[in-house]
SEFIZA-3560 file (N, C-alpha, C; in Angstrom, 3 decimals):
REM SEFIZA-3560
<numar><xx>-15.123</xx><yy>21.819</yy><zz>44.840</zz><atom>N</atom></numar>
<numar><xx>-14.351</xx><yy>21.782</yy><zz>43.613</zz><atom>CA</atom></numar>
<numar><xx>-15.269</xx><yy>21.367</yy><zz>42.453</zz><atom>C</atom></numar>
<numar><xx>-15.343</xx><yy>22.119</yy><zz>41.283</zz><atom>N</atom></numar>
<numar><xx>-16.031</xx><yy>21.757</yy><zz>39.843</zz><atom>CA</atom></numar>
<numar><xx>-15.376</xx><yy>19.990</yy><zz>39.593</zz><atom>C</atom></numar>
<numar><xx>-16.709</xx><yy>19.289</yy><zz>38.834</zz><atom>N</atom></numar>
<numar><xx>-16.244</xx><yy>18.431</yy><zz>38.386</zz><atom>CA</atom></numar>
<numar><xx>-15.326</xx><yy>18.590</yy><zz>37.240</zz><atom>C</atom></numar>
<numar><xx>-15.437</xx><yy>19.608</yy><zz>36.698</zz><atom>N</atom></numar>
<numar><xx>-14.312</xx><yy>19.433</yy><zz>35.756</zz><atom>CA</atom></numar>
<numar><xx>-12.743</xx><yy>19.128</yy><zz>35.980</zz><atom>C</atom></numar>
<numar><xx>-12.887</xx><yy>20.100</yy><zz>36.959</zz><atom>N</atom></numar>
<numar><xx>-11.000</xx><yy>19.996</yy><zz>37.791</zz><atom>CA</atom></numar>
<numar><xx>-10.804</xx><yy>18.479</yy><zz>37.744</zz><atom>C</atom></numar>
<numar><xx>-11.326</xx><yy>17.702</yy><zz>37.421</zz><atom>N</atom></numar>
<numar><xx>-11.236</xx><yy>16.449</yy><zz>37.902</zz><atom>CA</atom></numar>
<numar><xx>-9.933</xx><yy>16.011</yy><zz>36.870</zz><atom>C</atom></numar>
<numar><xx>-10.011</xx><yy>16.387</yy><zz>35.615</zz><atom>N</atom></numar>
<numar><xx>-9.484</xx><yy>16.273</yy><zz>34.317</zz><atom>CA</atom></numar>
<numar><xx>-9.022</xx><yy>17.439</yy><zz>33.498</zz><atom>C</atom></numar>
<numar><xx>-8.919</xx><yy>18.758</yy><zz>33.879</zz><atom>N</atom></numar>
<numar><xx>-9.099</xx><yy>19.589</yy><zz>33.253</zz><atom>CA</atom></numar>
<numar><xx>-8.147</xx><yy>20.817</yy><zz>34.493</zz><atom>C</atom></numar>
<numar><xx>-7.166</xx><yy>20.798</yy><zz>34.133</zz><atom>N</atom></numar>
<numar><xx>-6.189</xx><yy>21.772</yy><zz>35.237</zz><atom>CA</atom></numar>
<numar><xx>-5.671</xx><yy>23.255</yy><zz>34.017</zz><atom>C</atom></numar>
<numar><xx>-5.999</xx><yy>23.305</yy><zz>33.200</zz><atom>N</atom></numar>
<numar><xx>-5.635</xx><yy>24.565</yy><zz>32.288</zz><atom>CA</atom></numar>
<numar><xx>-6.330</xx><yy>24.563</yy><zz>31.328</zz><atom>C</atom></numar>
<numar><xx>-6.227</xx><yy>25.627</yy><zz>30.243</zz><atom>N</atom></numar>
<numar><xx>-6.820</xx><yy>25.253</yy><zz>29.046</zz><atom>CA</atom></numar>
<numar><xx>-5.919</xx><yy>24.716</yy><zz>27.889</zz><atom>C</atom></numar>
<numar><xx>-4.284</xx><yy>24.388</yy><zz>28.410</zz><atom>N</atom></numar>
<numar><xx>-3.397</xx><yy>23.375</yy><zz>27.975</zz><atom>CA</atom></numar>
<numar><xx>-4.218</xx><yy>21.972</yy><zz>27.471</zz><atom>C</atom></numar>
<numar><xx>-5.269</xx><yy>21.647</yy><zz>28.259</zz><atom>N</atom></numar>
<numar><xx>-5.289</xx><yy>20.217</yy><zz>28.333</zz><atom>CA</atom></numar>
<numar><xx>-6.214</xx><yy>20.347</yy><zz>27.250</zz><atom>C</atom></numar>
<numar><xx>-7.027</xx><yy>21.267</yy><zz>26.907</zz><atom>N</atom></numar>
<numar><xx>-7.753</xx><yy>21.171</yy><zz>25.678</zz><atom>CA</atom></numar>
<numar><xx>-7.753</xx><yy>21.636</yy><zz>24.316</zz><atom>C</atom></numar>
<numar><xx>-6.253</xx><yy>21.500</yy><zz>24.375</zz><atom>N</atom></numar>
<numar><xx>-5.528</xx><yy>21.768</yy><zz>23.130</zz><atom>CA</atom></numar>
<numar><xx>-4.901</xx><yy>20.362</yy><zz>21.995</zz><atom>C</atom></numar>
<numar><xx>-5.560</xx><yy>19.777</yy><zz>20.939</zz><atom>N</atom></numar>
<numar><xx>-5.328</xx><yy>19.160</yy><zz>20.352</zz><atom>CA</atom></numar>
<numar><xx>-4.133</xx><yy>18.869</yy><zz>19.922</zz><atom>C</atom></numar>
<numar><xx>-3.287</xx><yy>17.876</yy><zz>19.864</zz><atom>N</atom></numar>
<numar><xx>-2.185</xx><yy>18.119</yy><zz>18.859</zz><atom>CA</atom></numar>
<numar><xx>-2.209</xx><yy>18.026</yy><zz>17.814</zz><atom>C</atom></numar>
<numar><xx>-1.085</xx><yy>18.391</yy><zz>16.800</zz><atom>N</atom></numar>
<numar><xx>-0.960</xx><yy>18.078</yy><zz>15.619</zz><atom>CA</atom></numar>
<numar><xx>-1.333</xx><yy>16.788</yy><zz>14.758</zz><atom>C</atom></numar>
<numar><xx>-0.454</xx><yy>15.798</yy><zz>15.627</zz><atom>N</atom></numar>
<numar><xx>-0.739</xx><yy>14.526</yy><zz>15.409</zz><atom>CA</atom></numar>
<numar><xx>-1.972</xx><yy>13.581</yy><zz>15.296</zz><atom>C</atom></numar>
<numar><xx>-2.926</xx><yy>14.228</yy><zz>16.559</zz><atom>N</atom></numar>
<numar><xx>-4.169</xx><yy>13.686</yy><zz>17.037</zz><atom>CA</atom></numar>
<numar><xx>-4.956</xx><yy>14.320</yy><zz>15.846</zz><atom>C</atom></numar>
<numar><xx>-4.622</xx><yy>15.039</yy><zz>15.653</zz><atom>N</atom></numar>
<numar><xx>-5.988</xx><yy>15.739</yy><zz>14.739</zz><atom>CA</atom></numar>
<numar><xx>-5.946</xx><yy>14.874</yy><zz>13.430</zz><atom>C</atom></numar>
<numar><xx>-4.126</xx><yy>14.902</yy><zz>12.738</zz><atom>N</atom></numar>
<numar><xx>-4.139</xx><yy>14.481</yy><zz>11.462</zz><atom>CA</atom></numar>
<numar><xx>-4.812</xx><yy>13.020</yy><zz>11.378</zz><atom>C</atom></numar>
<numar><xx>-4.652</xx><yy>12.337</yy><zz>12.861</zz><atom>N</atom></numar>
<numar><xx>-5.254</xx><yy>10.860</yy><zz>12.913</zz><atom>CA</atom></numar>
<numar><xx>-6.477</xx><yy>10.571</yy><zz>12.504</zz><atom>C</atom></numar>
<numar><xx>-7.111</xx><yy>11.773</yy><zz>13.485</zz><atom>N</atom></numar>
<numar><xx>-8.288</xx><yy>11.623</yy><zz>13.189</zz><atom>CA</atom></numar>
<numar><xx>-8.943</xx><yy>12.116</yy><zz>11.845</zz><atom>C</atom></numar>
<numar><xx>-8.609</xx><yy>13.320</yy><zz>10.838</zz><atom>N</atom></numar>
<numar><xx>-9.026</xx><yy>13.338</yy><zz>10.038</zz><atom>CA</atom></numar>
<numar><xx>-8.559</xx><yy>12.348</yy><zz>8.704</zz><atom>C</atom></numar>
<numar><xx>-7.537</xx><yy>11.768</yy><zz>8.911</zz><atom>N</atom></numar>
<numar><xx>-7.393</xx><yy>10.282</yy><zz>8.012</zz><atom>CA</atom></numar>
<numar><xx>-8.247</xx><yy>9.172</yy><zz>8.215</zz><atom>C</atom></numar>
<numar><xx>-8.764</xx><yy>8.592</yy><zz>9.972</zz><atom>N</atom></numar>
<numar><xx>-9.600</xx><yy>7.971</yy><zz>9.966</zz><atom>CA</atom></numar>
<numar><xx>-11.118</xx><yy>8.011</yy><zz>9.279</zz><atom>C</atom></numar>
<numar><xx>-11.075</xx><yy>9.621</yy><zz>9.331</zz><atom>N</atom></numar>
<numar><xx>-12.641</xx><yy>10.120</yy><zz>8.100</zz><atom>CA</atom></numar>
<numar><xx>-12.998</xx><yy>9.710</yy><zz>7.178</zz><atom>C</atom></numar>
<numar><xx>-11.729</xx><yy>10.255</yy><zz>6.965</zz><atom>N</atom></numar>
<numar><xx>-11.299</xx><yy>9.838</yy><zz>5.264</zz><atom>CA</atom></numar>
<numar><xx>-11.314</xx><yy>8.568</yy><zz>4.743</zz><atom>C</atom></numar>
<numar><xx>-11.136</xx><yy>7.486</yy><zz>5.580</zz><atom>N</atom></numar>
<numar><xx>-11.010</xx><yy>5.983</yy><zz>5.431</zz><atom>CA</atom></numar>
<numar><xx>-12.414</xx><yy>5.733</yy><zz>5.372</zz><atom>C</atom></numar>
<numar><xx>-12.981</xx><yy>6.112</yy><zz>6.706</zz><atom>N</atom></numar>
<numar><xx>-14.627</xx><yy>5.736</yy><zz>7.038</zz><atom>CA</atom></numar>
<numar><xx>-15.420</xx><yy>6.210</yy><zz>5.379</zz><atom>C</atom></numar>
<numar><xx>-15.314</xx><yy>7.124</yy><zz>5.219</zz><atom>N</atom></numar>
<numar><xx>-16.087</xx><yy>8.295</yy><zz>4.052</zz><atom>CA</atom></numar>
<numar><xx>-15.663</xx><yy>6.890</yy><zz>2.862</zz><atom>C</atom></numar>
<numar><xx>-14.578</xx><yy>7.389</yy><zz>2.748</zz><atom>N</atom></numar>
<numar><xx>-14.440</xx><yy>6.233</yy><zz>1.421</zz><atom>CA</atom></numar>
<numar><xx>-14.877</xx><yy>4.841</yy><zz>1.880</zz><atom>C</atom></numar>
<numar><xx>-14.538</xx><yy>3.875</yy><zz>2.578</zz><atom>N</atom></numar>
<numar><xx>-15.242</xx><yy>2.629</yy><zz>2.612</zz><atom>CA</atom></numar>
<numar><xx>-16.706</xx><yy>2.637</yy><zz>2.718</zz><atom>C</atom></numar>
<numar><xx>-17.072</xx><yy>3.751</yy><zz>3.092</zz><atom>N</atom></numar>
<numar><xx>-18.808</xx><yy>3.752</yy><zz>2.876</zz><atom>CA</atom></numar>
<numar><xx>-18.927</xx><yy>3.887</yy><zz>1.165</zz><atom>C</atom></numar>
<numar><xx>-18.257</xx><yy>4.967</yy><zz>0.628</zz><atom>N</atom></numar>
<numar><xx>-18.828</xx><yy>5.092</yy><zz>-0.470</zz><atom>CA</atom></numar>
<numar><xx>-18.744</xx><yy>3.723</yy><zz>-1.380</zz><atom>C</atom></numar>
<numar><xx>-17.430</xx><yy>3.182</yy><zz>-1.323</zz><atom>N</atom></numar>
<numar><xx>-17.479</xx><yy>2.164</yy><zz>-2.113</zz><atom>CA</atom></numar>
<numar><xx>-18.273</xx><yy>0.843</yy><zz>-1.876</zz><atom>C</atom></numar>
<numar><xx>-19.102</xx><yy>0.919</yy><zz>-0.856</zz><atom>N</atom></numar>
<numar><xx>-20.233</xx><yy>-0.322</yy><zz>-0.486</zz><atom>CA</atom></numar>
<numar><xx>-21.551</xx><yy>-0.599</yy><zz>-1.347</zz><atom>C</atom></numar>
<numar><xx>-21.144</xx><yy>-0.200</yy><zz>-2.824</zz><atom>N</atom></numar>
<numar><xx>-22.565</xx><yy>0.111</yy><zz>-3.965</zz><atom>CA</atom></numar>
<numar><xx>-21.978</xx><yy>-0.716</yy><zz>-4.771</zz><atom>C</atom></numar>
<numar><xx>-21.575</xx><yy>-1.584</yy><zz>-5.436</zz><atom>N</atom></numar>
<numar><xx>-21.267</xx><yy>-2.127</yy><zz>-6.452</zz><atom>CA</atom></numar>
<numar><xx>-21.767</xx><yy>-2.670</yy><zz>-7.921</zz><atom>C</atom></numar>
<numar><xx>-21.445</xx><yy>-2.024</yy><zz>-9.315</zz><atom>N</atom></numar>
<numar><xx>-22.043</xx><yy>-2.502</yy><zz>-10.384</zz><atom>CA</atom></numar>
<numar><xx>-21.890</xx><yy>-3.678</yy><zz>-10.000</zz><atom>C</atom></numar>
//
């Protein structure tokens, strides 16, 4: 058996959701901006 089968039974399982994605591209967005603002006059 592939190690993958281990975790991986369709290509269902490597389908993102909606939710997960929007998470993660808000967390970006947080990261991106708190970097930028680390310069201060």
């Amino acid at each position: 058996m592939s190690p993958h089968r281990n975790h991986l039974q369709s290509s269902d399982d490597l389908v993102t959701t909606y939710a997960a994605t929007r998470a993660g591209f808000v967390a970006l967005a947080l990261e991106k901006n708190r970097r930028a603002w680390t310069f201060t006059f």
